[in-house]
BAMIFI-202322 format. One record per atom (N, C-alpha, C): x, y, z. Coordinates in steps of 0.001 Angstrom, whole numbers, plus 500000, padded with zeros to 6 digits. Layout:
BEGIN
XYZ ...
% end
This chain:
BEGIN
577268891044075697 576517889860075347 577446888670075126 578549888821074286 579474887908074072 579997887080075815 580184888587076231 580475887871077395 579820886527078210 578292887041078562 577544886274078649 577051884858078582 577565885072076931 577681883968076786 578682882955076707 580368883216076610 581379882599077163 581215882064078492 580567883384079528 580363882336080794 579111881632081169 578056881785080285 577490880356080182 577722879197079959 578624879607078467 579149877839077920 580430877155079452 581269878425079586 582217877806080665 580878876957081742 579956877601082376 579700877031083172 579248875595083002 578396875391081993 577918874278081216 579222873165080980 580141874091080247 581107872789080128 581747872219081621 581319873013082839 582185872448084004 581291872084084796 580051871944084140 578930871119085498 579326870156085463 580418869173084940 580661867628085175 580373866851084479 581470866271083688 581492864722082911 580469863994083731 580955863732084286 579762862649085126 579929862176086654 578697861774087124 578513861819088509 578283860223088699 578202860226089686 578652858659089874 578321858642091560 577425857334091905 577309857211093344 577183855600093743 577612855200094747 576908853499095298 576739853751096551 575538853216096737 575019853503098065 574844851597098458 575042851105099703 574885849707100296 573277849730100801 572308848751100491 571352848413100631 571296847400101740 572210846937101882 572312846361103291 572437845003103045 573614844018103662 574403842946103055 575251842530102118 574328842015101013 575073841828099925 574935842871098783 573639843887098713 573329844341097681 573703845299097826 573775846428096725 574493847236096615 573655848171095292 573132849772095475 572731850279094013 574061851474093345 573860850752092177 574426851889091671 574253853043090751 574678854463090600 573811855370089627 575052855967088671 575198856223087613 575716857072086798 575370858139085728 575616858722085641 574685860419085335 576181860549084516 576122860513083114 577478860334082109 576761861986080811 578219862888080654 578027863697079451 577911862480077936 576905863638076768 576825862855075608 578248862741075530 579005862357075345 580224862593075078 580693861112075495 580643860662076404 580563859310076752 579885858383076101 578690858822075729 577804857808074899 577085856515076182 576071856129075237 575495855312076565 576608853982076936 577252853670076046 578101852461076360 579324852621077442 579340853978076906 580265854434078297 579869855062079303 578418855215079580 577983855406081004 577462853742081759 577449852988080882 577254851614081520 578736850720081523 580068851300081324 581057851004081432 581287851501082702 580877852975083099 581432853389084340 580561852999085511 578980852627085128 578099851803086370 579214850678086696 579442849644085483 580493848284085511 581759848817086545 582330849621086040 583147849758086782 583160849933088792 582092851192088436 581990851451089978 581361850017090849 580590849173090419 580327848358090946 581382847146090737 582119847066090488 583429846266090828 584223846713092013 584342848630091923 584936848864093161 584329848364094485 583006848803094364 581993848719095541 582208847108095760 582465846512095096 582208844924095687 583316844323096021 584581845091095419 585759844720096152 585968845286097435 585658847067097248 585311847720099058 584839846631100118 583742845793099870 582659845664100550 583194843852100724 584565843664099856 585147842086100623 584924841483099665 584159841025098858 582994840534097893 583963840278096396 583909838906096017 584867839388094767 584393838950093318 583126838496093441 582177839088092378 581028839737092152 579865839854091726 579073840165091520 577994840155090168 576554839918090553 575984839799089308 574615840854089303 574595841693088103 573051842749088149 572160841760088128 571284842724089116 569765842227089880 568825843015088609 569322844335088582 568211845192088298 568835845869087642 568372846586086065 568982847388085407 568565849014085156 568696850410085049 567649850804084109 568428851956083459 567789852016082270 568628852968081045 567604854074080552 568474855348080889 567852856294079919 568781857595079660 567932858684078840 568444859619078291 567959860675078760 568257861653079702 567949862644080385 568154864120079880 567264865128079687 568167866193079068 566888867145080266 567553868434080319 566754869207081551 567540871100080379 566630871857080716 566789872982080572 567704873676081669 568930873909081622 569095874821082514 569994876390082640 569046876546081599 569448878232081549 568506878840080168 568723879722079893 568246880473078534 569313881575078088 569234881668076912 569942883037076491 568584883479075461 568965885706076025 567706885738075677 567988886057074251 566762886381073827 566425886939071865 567167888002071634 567518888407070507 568258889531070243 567470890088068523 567365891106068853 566733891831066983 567704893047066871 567896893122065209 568811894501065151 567996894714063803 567767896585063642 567598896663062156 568490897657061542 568561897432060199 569329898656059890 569293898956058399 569386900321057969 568665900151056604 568781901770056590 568832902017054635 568354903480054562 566609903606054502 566438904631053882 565259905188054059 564842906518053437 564552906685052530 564432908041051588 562518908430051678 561870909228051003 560533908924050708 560048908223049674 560983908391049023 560846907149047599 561242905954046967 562528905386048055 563170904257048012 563233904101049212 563237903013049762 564358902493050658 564381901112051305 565463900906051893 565509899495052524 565630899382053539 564706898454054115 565003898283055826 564890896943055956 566753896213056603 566710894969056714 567094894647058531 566164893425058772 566010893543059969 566300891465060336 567027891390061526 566927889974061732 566578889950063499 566270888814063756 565693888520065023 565950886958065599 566040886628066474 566491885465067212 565632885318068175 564988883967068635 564503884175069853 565270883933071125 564366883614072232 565285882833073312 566264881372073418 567015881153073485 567665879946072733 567838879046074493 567177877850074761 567641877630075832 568877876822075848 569024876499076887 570766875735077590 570420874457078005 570818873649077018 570489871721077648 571600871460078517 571699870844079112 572108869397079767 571580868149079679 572149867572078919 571537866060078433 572591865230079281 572083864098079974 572942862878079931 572566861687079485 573470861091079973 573414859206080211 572730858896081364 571630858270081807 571869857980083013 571782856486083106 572472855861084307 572479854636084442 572545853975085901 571358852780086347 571138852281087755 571072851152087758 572037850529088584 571353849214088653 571799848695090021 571088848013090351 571114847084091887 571717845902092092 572805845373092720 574215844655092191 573991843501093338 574017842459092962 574390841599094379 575893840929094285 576283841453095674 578019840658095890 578287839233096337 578844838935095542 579343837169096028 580533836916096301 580680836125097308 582480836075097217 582380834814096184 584207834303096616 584063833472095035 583834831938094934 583402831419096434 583495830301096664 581604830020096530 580535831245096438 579160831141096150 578941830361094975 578433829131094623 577690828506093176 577491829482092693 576623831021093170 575979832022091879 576666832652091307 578332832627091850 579217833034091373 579665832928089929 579538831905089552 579877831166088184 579106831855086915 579888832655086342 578942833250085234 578655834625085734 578644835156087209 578958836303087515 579915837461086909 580192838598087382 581051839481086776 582201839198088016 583398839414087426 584930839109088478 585363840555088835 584893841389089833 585276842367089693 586504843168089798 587718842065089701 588929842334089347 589232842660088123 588940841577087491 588921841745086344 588500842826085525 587533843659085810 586885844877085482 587996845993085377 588696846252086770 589146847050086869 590724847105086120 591261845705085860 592489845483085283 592613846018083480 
% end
């Protein structure tokens, strides 16, 4: 059983800090997603959206950028169970005895994250909408 459960937690602890994607919407825009462990906290799964979308807009030529579209939440999913366990144990005479007994149920396995999306438009730096934009050099320095 012990076992079991060591390689549950291993697996759990190595499904990944966090996932991270930018996909091009075609031109200037750009979405981005981040899927961050509690451990990061939400400020640091919207540090690493910031970030990746600085890369993406320097990739893409572009040397600022400003969010179009934001969205924030807290995701948690079941993915596993460990099952119940009961043990008893105790004397037992006809005229005394004790019988002590404990029980556990099924305990399931979270995965909670961060998640974080937002839809980015790239400017180079000579655009008016630029001004007040994010510098996505600057991000990464």
């Amino acid at each position: 059983m012990k076992s079991l459960l060591v390689l549950l937690l291993a697996r759990a602890t190595l499904a990944g800090c966090a996932d991270q994607s930018a996909v091009r919407l075609g031109g200037n825009m750009a979405r981005i997603d981040v899927s961050a462990a509690p451990v990061y906290g939400g400020q640091g799964a919207t540090d690493m959206a910031l970030t990746l979308a600085a890369q993406e807009t320097l990739a893409s030529g572009f040397t600022h950028f400003t969010v179009v579209d934001f969205d924030s939440r807290f995701d948690s999913q079941v993915i596993g169970v460990l099952p119940g366990q009961s043990s008893v144990s105790g004397t037992f005479t006809p005229r005394y005895g004790n019988i002590y007994g404990s029980s556990t149920g099924p305990q399931p396995i979270m995965r909670v994250r961060n998640e974080r999306a937002m839809i980015i438009q790239m400017l180079d730096a000579d655009d008016p909408r630029s001004q007040g934009a994010y510098e996505a050099q600057s991000l990464l320095e």
